[in-house]
C-alpha positions as CSV (number, residue, x, y, z in Angstrom):
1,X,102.5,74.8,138.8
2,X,101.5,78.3,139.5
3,X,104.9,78.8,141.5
4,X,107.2,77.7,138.2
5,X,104.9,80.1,135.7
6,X,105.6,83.2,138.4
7,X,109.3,82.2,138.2
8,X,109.1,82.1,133.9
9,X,107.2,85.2,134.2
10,X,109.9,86.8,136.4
11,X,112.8,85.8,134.5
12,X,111.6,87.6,131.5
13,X,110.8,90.4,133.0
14,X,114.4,90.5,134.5
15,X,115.1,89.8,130.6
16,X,113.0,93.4,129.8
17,X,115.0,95.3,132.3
18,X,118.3,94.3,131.1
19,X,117.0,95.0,127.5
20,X,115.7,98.4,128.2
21,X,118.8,99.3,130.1
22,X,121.2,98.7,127.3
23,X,118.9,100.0,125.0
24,X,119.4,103.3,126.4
25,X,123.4,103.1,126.8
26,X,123.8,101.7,123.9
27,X,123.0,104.5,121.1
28,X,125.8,106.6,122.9
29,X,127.6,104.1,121.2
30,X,127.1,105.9,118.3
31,X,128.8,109.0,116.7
32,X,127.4,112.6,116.3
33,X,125.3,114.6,118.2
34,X,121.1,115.2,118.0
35,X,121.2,118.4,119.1
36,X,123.6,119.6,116.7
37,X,121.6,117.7,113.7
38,X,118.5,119.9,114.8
39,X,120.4,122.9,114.9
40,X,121.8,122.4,111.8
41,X,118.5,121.8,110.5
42,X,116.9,125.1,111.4
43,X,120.1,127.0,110.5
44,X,119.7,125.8,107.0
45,X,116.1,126.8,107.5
46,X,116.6,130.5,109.1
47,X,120.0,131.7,108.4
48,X,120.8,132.4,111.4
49,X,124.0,131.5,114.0
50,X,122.3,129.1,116.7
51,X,123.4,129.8,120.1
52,X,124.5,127.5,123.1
53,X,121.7,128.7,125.1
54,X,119.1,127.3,122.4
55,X,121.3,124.5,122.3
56,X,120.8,124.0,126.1
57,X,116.7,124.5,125.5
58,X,117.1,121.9,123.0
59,X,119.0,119.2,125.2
60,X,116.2,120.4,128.0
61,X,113.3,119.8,125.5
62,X,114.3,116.5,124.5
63,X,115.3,115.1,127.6
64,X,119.6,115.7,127.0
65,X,120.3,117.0,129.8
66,X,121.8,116.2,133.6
67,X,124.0,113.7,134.0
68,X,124.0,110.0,132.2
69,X,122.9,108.5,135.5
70,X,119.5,111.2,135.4
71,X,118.8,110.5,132.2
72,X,118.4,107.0,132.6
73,X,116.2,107.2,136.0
74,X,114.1,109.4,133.7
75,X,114.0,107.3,130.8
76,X,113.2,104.6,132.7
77,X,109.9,106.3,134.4
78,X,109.1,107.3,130.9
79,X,108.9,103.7,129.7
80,X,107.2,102.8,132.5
81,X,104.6,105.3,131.2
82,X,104.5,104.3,127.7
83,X,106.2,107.9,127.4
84,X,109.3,107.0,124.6
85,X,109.7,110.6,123.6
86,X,109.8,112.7,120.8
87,X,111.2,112.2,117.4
88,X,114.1,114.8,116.8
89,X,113.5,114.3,113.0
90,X,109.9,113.7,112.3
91,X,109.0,116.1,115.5
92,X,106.0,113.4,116.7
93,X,105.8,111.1,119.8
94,X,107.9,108.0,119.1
95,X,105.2,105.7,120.0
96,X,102.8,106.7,117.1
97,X,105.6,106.6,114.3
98,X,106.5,103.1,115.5
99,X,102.9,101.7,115.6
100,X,102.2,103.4,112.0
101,X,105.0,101.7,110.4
102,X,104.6,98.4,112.7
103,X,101.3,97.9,111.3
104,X,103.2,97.2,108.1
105,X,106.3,95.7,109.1
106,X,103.9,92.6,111.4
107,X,101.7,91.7,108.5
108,X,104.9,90.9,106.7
109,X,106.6,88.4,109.7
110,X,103.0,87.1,110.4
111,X,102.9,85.8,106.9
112,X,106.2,85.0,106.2
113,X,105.7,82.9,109.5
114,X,102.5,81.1,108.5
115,X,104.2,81.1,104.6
116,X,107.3,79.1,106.5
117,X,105.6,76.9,108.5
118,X,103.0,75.8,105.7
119,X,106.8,75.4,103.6
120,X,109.3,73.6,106.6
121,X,106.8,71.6,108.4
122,X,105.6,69.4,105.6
123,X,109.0,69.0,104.0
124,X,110.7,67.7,107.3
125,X,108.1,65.6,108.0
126,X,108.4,64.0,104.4
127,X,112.1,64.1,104.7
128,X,112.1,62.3,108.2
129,X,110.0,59.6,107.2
130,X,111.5,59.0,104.1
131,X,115.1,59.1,106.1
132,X,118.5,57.8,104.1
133,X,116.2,57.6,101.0
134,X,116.8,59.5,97.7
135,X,114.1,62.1,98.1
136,X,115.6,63.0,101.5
137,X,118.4,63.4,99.5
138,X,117.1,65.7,97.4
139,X,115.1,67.9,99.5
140,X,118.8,68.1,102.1
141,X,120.0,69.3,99.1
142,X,117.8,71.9,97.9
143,X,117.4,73.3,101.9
144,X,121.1,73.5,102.6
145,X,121.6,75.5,99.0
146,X,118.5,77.8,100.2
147,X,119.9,78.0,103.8
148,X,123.2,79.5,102.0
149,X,121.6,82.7,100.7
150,X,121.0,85.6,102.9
151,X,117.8,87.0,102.3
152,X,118.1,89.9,100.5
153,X,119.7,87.7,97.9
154,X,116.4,85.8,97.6
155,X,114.7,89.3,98.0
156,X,116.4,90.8,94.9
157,X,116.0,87.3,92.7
158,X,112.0,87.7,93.3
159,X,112.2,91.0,92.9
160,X,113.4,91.3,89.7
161,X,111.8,87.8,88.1
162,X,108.6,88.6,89.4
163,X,108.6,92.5,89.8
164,X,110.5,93.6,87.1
165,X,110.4,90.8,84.3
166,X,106.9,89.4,84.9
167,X,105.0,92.4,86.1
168,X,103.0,90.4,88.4
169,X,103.6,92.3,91.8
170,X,104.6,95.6,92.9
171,X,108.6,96.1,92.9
172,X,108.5,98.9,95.7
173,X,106.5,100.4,98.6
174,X,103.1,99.4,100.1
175,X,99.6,100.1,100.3
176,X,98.8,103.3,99.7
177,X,96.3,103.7,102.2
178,X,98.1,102.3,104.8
179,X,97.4,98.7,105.4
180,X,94.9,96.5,107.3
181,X,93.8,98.9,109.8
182,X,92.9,101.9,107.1
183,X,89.2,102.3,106.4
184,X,89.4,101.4,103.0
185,X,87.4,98.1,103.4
186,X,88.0,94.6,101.1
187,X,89.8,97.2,98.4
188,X,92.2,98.2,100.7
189,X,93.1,94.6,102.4
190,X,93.2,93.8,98.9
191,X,95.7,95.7,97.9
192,X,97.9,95.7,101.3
193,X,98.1,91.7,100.6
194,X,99.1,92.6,97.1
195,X,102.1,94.2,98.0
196,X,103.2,92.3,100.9
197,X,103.7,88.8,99.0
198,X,106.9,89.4,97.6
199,X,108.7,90.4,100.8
200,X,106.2,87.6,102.7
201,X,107.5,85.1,100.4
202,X,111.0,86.3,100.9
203,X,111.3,86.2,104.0
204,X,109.1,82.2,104.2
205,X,111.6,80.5,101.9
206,X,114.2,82.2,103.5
207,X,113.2,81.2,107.2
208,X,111.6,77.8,105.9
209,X,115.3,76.0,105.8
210,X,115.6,76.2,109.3
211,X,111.7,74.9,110.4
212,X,112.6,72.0,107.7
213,X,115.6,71.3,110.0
214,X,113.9,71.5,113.1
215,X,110.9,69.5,112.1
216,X,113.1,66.7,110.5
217,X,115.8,66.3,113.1
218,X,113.1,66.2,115.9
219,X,111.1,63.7,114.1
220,X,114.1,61.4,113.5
221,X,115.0,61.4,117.1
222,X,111.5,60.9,118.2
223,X,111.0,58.2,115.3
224,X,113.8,55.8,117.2
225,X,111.9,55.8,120.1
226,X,110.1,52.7,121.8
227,X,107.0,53.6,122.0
228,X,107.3,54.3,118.5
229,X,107.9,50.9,117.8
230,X,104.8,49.5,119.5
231,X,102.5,51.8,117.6
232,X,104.3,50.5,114.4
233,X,104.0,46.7,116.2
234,X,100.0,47.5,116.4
235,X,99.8,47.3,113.2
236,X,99.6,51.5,112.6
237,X,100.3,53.2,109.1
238,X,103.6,54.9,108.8
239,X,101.1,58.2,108.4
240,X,99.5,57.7,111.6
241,X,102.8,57.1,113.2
242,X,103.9,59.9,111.9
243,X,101.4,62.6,112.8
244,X,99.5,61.2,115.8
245,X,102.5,60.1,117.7
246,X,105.8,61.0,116.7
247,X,104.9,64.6,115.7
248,X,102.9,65.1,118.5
249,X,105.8,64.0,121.0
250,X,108.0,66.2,119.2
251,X,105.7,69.6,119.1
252,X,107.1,70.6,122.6
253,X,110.4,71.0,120.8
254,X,109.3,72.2,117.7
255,X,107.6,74.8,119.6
256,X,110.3,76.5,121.2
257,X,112.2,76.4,117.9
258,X,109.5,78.1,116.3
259,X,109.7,80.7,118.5
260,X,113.5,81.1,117.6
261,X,112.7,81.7,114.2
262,X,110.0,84.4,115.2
263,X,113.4,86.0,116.2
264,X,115.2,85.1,113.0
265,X,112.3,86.8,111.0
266,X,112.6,89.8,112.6
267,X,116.2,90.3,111.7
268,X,115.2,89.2,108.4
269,X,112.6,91.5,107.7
270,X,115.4,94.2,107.6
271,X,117.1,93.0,104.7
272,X,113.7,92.5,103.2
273,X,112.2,95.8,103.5
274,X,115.0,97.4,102.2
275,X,115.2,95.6,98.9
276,X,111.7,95.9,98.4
277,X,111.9,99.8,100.1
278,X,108.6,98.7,101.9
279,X,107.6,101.8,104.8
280,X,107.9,99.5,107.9
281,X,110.2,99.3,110.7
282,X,113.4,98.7,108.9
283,X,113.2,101.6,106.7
284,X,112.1,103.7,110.1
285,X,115.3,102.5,111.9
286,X,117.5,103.4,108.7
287,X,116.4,106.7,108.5
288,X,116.3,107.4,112.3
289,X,120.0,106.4,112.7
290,X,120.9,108.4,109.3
291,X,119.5,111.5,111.3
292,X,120.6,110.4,114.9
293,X,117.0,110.2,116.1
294,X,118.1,108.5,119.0
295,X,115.1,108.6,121.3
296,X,113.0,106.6,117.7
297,X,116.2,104.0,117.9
298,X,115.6,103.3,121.6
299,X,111.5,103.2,120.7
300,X,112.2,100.6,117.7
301,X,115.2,98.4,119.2
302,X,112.6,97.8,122.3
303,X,109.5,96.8,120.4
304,X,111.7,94.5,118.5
305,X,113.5,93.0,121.4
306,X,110.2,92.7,123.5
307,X,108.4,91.3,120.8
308,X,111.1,88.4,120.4
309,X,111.0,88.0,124.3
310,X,106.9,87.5,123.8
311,X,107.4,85.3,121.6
312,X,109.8,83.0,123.8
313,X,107.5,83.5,127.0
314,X,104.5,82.1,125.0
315,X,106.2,78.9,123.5
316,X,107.8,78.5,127.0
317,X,104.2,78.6,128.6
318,X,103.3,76.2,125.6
319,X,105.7,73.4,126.2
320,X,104.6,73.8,130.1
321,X,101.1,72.7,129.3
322,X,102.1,70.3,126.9
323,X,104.7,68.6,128.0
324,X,104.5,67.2,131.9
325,X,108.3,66.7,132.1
326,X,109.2,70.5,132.5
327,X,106.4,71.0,135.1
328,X,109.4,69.0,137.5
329,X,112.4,70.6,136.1
């Protein structure tokens, strides 16, 4: 038992090596240069021609220098640190700019989550008990035409029916004292849940569609099951069926799906935050790669990635307690 959690724990952590190395390669994907940005910046601050040798400081400063293959030793000691850098363009350690604008950006997937599951989970239950039957029909339909729109689509529609039309909620930005962890007390939560239920409820019905598929295609293959048919030849209600057995022999599944929408709702929550031009960790990336802030790129691509990798090692040590089959795989 022990031995096959070490051996999950290690394969993810293999997983956050291989992460953190192409998140450094990869923004030299990119064109233009940092240092030139900054230069170009202070030139247009002090008129003045910037020389090669502040250049040089510059590249020294920020970590530039050497050769790609020192760079990468050093940013990997750095990480191992909790050291991400410094931002070329808001001139503060990465890690605080992230964590400020994070603190927005997760009260938006942690409700959009709990928003989706409170959606998706009831409806595919309904749907895969009432299988081949007309309001299965209906509800296929309905999540099939909502699975079709991207989610800024459904971002824009709420925006401006409920934003612009209605009044009823905020149609940009977010709590101006900075969200649950400002000092403003009830006030303050108060208004940060204000402004976060449009792009919550964005990004739920948008990520809903797939829990609704999950839940009702597990449920039907657990449903044809035997021992599903003696609990129904005991004389047991198609409710208590339904929840007590077939859903939990399915939650092992459901579970690792879940997690995979975790992952989906982070890629969502870009398109989200932009319509809504809400201060988290989309906007953050947008701006940093408009002003080749590459060492804030490499800081925000490895929360995300690591937080989707989290995600996926805690449903994994989920189904492992709860279902006795993969303790033998």
């Amino acid at each position: 038992m022990t031995r096959k959690l070490i051996l999950l724990l290690l394969q993810y952590l293999t997983l956050i090596f291989l992460v953190v190395t192409i998140n450094f390669f990869i923004v030299y994907l990119a064109p233009g240069n940092p240092v030139d940005v900054i230069a170009r910046g202070r030139a247009d601050i002090l008129p003045t021609v910037v020389t090669e040798t502040e250049k040089q400081s510059l590249r020294q400063y920020y970590g530039l220098d050497g050769s790609l293959g020192h760079q990468y030793l050093r940013y990997l000691s750095h990480v191992l640190r909790g050291d991400f850098g410094y931002s070329f363009y808001y001139h503060r350690p990465v890690v605080e700019i992230i964590l400020d604008h994070a603190r927005r950006t997760m009260p938006v997937i942690i409700a959009g989550l709990a928003l989706a599951l409170l959606i998706g989970l009831p409806l595919g239950m309904l749907s895969a008990s009432r299988r081949g039957q007309r309001l299965d029909t209906i509800l296929l339909i309905v999540q099939i035409s909502l699975h079709s729109l991207p989610p800024f689509f459904i971002a824009t529609v709420l925006l401006i029916v409920f934003a612009v039309k209605l009044r009823w909620f905020p149609f940009s930005g977010s709590a101006g004292v900075g969200g649950f962890t400002s000092p403003g007390g009830i006030s303050s939560i108060a208004t940060t849940i204000y402004h976060l239920i449009l792009p919550a409820t964005a990004l739920a019905l948008w990520e809903s569609t797939a829990i609704y598929y999950f839940t009702r295609n597990s449920l039907i293959d657990v449903l044809g099951e035997d021992f599903i048919l003696v609990a129904r030849a005991k004389g047991l209600s198609s409710r208590a069926v339904l929840t007590r057995h077939a859903l939990r022999a399915a939650m092992p599944t459901l579970i690792t799906k879940f997690a995979l929408t975790f992952g989906f709702m982070v890629g969502g929550v870009f398109f989200v935050e932009q319509v809504f031009s809400y201060p988290g960790i989309a906007l953050l990336a947008l701006t940093a790669f408009h002003n080749y802030d590459y060492l804030l790129l490499r800081g925000i691509f490895l929360l995300l990635a690591t937080a989707v990798l989290v995600a996926n090692l805690t449903a994994d040590v989920f189904v492992y307690k709860l279902d006795p089959r993969t303790r033998h795989v």
